[in-house]
PDB file of the backbone (N, CA, C, O) and the ligand in Angstrom, with CONECT records:
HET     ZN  A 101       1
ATOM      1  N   UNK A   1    -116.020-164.049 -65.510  1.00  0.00           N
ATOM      2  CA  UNK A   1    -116.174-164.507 -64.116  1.00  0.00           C
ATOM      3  C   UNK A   1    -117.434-163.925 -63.503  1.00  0.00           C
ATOM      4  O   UNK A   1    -117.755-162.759 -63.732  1.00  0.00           O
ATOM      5  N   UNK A   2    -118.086-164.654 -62.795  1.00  0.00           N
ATOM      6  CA  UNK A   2    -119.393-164.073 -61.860  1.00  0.00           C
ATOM      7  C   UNK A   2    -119.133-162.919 -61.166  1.00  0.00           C
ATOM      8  O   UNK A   2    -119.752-161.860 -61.069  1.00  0.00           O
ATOM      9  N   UNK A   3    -117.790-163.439 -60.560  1.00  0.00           N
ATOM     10  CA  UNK A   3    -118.006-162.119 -59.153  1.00  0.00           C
ATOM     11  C   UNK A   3    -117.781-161.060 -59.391  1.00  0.00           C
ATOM     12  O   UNK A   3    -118.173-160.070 -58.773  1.00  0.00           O
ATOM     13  N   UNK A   4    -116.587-161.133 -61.062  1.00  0.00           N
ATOM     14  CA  UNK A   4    -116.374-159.432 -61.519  1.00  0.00           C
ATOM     15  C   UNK A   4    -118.093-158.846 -62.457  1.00  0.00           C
ATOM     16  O   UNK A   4    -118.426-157.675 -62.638  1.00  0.00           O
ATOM     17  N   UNK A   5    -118.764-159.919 -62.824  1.00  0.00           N
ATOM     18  CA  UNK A   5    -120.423-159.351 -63.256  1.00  0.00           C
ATOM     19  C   UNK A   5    -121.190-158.717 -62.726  1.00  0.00           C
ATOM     20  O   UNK A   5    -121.910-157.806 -63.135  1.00  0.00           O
ATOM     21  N   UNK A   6    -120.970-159.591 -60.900  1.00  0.00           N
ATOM     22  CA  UNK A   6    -121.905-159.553 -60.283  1.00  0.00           C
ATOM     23  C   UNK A   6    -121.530-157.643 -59.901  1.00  0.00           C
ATOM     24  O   UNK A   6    -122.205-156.618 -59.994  1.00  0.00           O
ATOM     25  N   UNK A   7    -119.944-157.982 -59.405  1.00  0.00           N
ATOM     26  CA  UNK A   7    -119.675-156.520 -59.151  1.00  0.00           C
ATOM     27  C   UNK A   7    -119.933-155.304 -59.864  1.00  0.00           C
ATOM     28  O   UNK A   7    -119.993-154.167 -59.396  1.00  0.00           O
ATOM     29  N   UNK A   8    -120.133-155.811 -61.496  1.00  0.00           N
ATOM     30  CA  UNK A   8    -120.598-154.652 -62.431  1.00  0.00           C
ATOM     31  C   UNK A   8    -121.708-154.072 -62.393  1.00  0.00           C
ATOM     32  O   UNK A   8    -121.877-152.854 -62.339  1.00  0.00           O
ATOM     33  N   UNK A   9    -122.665-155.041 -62.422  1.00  0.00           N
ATOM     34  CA  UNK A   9    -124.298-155.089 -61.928  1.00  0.00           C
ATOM     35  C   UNK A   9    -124.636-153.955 -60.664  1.00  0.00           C
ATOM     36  O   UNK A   9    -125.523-153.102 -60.680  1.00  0.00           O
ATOM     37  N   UNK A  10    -123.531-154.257 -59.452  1.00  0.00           N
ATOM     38  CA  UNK A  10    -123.968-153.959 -58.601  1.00  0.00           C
ATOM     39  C   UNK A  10    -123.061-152.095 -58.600  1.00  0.00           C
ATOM     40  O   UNK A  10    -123.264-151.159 -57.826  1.00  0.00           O
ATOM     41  N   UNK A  11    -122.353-152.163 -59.468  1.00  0.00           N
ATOM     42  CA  UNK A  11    -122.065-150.041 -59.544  1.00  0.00           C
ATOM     43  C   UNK A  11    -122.760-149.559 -60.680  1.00  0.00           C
ATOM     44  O   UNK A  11    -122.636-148.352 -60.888  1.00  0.00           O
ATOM     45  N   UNK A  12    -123.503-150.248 -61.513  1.00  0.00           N
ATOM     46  CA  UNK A  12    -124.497-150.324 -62.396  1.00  0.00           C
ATOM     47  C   UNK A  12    -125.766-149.439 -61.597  1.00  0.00           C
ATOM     48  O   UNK A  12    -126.154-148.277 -61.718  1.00  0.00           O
ATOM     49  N   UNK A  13    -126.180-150.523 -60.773  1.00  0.00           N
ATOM     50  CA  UNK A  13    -127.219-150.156 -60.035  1.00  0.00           C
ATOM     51  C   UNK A  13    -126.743-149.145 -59.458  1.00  0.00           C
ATOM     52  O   UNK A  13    -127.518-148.213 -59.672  1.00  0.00           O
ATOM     53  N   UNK A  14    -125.682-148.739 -58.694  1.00  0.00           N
ATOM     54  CA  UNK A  14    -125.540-147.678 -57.851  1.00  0.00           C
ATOM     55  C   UNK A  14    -125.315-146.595 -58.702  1.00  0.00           C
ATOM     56  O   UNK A  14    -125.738-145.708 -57.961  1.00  0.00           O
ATOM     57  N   UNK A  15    -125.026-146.129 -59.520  1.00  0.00           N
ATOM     58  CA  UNK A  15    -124.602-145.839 -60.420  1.00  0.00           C
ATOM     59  C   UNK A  15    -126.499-144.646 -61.306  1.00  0.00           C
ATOM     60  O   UNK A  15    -126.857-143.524 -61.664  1.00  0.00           O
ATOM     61  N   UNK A  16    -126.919-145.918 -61.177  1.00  0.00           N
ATOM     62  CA  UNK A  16    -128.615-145.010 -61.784  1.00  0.00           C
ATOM     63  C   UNK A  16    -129.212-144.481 -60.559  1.00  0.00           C
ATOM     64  O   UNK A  16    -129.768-143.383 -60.545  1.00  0.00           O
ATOM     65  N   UNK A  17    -129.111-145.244 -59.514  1.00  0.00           N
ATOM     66  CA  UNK A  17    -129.447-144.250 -58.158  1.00  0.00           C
ATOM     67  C   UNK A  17    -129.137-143.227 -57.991  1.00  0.00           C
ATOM     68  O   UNK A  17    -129.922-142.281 -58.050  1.00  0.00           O
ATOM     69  N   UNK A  18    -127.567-143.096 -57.666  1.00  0.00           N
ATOM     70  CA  UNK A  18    -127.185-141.518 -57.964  1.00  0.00           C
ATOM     71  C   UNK A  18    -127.586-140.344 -58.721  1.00  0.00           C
ATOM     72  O   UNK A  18    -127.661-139.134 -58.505  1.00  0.00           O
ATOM     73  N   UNK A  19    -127.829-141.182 -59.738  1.00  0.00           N
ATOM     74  CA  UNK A  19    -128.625-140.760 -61.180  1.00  0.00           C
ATOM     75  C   UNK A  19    -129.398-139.977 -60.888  1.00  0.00           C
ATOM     76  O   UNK A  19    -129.312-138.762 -60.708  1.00  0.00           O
ATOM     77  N   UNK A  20    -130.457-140.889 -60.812  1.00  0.00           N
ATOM     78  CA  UNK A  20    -132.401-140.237 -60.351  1.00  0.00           C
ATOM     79  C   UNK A  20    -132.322-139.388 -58.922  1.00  0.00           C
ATOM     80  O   UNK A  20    -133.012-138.396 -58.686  1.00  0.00           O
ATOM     81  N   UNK A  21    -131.224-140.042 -57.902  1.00  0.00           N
ATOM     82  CA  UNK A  21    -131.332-139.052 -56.707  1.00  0.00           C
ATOM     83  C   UNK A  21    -131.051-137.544 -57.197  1.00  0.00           C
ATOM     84  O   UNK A  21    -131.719-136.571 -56.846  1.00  0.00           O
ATOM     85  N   UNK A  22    -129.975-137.520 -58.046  1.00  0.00           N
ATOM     86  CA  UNK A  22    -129.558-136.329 -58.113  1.00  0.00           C
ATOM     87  C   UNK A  22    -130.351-135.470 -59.011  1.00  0.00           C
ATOM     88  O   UNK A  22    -130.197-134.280 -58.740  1.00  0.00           O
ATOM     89  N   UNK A  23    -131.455-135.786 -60.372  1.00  0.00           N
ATOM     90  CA  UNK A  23    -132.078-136.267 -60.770  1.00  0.00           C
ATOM     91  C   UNK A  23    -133.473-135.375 -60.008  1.00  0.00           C
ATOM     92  O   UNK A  23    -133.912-134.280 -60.360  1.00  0.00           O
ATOM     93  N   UNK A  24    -133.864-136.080 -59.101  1.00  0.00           N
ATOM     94  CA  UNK A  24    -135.057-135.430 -58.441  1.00  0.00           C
ATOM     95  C   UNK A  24    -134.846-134.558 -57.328  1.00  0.00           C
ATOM     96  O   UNK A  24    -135.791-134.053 -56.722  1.00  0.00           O
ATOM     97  N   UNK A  25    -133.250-134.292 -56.933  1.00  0.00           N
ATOM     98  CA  UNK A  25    -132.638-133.196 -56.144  1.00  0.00           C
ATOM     99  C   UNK A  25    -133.326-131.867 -56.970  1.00  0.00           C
ATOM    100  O   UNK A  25    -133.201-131.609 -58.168  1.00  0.00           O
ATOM    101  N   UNK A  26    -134.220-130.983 -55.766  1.00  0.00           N
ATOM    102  CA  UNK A  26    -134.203-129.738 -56.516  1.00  0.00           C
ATOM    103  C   UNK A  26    -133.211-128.903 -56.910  1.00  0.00           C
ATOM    104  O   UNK A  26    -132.240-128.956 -56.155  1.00  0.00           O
ATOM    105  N   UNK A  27    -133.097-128.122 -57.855  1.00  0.00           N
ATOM    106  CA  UNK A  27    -132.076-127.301 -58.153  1.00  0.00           C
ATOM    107  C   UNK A  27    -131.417-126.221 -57.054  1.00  0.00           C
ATOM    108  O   UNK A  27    -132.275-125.740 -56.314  1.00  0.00           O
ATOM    109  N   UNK A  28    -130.311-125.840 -56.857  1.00  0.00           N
ATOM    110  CA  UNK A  28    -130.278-124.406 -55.876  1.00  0.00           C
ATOM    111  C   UNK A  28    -131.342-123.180 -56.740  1.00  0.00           C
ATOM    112  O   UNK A  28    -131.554-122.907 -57.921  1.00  0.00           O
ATOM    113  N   UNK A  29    -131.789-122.709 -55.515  1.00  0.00           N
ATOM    114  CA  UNK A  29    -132.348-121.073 -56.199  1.00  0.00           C
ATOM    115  C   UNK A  29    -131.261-120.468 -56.832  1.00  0.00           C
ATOM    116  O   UNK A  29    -130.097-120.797 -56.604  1.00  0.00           O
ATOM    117  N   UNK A  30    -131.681-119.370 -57.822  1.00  0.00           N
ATOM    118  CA  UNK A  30    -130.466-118.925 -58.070  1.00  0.00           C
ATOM    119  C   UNK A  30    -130.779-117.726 -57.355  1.00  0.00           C
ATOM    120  O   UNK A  30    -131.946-117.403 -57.135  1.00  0.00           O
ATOM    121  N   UNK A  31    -129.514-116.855 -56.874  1.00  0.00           N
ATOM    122  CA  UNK A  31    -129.557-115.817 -56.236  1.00  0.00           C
ATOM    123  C   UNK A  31    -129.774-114.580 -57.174  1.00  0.00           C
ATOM    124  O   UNK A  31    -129.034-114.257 -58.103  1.00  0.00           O
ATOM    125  N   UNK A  32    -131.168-113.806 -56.680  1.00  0.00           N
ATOM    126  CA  UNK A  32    -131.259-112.669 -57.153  1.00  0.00           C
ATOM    127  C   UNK A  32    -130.559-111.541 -57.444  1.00  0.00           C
ATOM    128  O   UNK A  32    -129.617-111.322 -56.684  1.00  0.00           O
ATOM    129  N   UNK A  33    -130.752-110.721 -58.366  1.00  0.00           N
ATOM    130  CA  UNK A  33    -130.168-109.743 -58.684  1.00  0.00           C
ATOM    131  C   UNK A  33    -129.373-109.043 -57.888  1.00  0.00           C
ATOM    132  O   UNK A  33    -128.146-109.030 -57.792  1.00  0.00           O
ATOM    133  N   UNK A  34    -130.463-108.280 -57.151  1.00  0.00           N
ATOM    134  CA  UNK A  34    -129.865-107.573 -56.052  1.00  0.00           C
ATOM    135  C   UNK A  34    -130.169-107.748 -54.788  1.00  0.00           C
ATOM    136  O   UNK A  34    -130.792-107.080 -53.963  1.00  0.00           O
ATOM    137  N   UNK A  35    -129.371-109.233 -54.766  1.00  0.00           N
ATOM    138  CA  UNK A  35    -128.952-109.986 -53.702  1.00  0.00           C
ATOM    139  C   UNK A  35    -128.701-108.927 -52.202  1.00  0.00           C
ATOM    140  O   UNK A  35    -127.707-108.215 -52.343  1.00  0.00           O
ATOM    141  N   UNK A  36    -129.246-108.781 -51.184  1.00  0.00           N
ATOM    142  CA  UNK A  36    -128.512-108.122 -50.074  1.00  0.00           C
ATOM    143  C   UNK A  36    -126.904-108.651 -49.532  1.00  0.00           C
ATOM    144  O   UNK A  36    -126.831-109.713 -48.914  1.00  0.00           O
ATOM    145  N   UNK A  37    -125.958-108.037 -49.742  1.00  0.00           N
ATOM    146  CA  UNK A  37    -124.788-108.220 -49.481  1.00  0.00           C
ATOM    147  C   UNK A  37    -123.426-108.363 -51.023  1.00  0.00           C
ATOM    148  O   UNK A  37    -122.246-108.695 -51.138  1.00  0.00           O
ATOM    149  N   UNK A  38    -124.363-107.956 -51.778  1.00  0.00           N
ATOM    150  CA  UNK A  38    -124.040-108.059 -53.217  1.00  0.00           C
ATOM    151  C   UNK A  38    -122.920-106.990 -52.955  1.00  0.00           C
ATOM    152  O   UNK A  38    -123.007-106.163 -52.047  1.00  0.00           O
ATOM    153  N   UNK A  39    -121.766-107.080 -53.901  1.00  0.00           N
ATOM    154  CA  UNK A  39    -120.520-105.899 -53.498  1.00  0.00           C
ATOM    155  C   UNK A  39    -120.743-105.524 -54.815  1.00  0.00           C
ATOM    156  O   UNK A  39    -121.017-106.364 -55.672  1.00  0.00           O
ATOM    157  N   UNK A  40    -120.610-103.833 -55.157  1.00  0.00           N
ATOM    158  CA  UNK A  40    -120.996-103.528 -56.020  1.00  0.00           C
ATOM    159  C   UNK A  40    -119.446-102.278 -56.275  1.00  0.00           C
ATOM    160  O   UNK A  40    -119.002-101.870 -55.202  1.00  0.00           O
ATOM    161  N   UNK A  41    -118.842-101.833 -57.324  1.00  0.00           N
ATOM    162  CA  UNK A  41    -117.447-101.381 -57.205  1.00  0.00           C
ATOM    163  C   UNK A  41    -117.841 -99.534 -58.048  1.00  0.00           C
ATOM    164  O   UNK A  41    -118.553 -99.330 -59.031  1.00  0.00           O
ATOM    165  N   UNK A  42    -117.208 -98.678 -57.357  1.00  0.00           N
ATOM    166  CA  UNK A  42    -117.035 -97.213 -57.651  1.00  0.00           C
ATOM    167  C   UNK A  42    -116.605 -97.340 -58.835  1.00  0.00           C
ATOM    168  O   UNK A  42    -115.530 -97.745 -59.276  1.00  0.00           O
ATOM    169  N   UNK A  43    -118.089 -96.735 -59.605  1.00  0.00           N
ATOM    170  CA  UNK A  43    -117.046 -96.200 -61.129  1.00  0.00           C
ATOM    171  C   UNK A  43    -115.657 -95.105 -61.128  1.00  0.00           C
ATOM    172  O   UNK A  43    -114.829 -94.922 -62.020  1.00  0.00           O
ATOM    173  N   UNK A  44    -115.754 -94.560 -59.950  1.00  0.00           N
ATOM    174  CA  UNK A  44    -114.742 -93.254 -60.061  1.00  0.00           C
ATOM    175  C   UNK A  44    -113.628 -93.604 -59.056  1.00  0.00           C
ATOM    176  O   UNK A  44    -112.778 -92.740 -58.840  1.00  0.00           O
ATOM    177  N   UNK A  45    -113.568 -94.532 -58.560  1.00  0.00           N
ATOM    178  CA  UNK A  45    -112.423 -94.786 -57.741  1.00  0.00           C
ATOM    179  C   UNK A  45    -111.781 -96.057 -57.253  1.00  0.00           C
ATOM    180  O   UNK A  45    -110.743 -96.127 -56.595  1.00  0.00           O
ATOM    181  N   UNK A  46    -112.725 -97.301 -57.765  1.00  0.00           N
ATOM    182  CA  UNK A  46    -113.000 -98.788 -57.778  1.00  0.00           C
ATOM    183  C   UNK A  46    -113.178 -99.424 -56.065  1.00  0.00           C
ATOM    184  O   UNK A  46    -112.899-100.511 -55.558  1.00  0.00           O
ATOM    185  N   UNK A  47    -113.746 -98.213 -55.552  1.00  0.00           N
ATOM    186  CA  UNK A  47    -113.573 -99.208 -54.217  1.00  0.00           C
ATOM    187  C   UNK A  47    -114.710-100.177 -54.288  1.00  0.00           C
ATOM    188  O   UNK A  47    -115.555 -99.921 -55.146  1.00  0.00           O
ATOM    189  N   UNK A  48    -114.915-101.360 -53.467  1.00  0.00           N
ATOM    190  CA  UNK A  48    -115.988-102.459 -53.296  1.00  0.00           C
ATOM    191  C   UNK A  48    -116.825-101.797 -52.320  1.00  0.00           C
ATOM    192  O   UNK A  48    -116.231-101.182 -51.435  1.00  0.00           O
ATOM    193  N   UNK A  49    -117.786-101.802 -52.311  1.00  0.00           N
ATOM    194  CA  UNK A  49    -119.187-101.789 -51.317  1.00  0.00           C
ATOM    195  C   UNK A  49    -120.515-102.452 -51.325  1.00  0.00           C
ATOM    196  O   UNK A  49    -120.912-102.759 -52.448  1.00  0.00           O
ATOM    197  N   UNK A  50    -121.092-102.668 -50.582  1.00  0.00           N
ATOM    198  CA  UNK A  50    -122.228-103.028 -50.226  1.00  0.00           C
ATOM    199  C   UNK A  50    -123.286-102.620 -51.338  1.00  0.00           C
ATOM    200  O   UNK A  50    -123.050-101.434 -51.568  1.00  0.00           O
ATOM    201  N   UNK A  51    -124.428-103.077 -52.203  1.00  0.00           N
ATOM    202  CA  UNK A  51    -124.768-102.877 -53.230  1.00  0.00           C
ATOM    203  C   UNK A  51    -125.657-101.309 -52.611  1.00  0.00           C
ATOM    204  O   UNK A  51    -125.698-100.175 -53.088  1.00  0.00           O
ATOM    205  N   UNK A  52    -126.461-102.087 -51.000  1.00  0.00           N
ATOM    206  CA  UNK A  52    -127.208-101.130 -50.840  1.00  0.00           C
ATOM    207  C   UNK A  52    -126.309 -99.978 -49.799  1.00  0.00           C
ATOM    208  O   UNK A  52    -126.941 -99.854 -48.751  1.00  0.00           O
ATOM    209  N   UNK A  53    -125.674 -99.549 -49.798  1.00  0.00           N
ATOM    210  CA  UNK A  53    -124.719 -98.490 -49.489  1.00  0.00           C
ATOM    211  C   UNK A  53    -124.440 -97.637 -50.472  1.00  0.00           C
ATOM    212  O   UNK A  53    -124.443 -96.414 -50.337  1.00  0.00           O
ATOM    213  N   UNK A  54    -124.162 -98.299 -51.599  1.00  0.00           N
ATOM    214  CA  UNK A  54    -123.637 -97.265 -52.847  1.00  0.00           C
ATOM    215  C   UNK A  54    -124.959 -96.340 -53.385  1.00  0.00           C
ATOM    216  O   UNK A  54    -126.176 -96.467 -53.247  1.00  0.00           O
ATOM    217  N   UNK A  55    -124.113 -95.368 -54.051  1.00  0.00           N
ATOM    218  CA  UNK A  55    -125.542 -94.473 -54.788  1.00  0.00           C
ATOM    219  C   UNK A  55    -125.178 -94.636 -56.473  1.00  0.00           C
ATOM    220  O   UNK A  55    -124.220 -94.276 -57.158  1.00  0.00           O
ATOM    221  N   UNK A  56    -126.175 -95.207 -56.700  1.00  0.00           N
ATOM    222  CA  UNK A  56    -126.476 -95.540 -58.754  1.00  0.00           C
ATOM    223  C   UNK A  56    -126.886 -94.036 -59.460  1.00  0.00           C
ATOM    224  O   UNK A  56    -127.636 -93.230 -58.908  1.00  0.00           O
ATOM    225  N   UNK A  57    -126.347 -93.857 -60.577  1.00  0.00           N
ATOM    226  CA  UNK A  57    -126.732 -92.853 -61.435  1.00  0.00           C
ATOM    227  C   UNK A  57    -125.864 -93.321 -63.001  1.00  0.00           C
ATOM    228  O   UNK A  57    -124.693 -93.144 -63.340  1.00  0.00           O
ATOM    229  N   UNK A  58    -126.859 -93.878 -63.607  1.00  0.00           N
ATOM    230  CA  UNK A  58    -126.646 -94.057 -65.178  1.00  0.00           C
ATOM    231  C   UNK A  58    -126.013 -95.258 -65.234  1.00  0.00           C
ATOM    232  O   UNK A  58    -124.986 -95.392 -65.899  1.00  0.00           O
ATOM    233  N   UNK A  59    -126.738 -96.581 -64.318  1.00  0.00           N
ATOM    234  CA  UNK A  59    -126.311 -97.680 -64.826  1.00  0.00           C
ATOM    235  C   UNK A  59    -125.292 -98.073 -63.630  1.00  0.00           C
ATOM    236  O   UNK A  59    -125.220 -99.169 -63.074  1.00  0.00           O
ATOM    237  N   UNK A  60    -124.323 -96.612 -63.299  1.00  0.00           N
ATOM    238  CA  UNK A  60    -122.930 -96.899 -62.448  1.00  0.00           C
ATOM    239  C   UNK A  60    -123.513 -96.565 -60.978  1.00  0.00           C
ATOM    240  O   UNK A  60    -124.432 -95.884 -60.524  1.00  0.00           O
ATOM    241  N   UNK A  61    -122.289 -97.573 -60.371  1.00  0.00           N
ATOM    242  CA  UNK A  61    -122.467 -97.509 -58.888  1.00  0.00           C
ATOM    243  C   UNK A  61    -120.989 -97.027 -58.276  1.00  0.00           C
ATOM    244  O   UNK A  61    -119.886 -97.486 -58.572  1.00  0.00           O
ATOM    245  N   UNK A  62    -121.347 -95.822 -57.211  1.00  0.00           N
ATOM    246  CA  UNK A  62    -120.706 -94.994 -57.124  1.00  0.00           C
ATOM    247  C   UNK A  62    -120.857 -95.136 -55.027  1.00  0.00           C
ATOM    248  O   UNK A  62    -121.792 -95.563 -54.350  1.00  0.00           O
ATOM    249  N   UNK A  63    -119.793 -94.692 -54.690  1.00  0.00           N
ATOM    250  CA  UNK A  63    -119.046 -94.919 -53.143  1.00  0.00           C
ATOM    251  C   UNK A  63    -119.603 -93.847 -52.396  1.00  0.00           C
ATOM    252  O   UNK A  63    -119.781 -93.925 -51.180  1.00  0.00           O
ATOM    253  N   UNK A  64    -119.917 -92.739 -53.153  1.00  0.00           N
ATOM    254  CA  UNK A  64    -120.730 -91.663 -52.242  1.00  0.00           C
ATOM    255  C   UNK A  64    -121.063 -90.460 -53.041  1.00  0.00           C
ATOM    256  O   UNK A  64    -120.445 -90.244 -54.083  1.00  0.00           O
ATOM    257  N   UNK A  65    -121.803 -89.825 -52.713  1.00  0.00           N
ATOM    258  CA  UNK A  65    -122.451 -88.999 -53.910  1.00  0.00           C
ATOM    259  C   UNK A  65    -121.443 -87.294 -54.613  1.00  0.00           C
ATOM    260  O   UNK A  65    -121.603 -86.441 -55.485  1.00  0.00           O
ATOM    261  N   UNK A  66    -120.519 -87.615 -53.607  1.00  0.00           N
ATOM    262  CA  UNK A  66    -119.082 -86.725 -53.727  1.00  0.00           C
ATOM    263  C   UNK A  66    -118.343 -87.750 -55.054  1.00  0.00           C
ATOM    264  O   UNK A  66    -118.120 -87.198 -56.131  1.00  0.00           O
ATOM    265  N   UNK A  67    -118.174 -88.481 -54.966  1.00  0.00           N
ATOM    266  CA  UNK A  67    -117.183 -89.505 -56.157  1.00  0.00           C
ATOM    267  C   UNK A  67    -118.609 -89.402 -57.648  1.00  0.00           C
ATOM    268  O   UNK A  67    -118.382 -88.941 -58.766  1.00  0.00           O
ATOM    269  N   UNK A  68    -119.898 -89.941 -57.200  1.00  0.00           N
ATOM    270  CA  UNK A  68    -120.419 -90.069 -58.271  1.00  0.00           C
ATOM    271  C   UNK A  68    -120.428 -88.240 -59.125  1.00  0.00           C
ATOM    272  O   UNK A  68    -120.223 -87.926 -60.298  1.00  0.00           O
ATOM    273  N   UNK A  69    -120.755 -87.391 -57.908  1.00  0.00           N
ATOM    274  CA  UNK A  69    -120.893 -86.183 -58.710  1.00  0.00           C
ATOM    275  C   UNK A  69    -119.416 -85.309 -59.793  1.00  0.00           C
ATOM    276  O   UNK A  69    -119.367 -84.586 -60.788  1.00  0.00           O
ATOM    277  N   UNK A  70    -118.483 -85.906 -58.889  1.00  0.00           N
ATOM    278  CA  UNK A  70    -116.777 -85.916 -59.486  1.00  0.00           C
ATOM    279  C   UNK A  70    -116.993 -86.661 -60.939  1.00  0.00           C
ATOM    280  O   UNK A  70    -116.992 -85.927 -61.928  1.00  0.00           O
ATOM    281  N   UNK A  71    -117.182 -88.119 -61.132  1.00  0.00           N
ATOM    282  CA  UNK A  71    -117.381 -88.521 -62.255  1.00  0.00           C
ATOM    283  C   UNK A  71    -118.305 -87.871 -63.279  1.00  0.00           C
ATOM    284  O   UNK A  71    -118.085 -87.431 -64.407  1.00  0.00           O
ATOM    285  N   UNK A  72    -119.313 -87.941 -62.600  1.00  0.00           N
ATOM    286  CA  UNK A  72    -120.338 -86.803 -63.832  1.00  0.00           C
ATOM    287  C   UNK A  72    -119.559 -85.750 -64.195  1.00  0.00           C
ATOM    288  O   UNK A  72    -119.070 -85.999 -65.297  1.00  0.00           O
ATOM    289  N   UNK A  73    -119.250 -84.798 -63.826  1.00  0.00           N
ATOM    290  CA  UNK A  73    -118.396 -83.555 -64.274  1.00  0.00           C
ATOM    291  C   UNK A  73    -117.122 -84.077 -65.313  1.00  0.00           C
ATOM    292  O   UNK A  73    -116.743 -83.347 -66.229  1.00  0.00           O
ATOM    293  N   UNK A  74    -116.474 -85.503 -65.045  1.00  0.00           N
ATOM    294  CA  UNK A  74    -116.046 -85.852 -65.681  1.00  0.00           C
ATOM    295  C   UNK A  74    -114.144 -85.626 -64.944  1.00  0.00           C
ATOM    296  O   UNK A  74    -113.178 -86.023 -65.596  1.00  0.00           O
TER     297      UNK A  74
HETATM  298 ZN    ZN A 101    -115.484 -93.865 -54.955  1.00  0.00          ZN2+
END
């Protein structure tokens, strides 16, 4: 039948539009590393914080320099 062709034709076409729109849509940035607002978790006690709040020593991110120095000692 025509009108079910015509209808194919015509999500066909819509169909490659979407395509190429999406297609020549730039990508999202991806968000950097150390994103501001990044939550970053206590090796020695697991609380969540703020990436730039916490204090780093050996990779780990630590809630305050009382918890990180507790972990070092072990
Ligand atoms: Zn802690």
């Amino acid at each position: 039948m025509f009108g079910i062709r015509l209808l194919i034709v015509l999500f066909a076409i819509a169909a490659v539009v979407l395509i190429l729109r999406r297609m020549y849509r730039r990508p999202a940035p991806k968000q950097p590393l150390a994103a501001p607002g990044q939550m970053v978790r206590c090796a020695h006690c697991g609380l969540y914080l703020p990436r730039d709040e916490a204090t780093r020593k050996d990779d780990l991110d630590f809630c305050s320099a009382d918890h990180r120095d507790r972990h070092t000692r072990g």
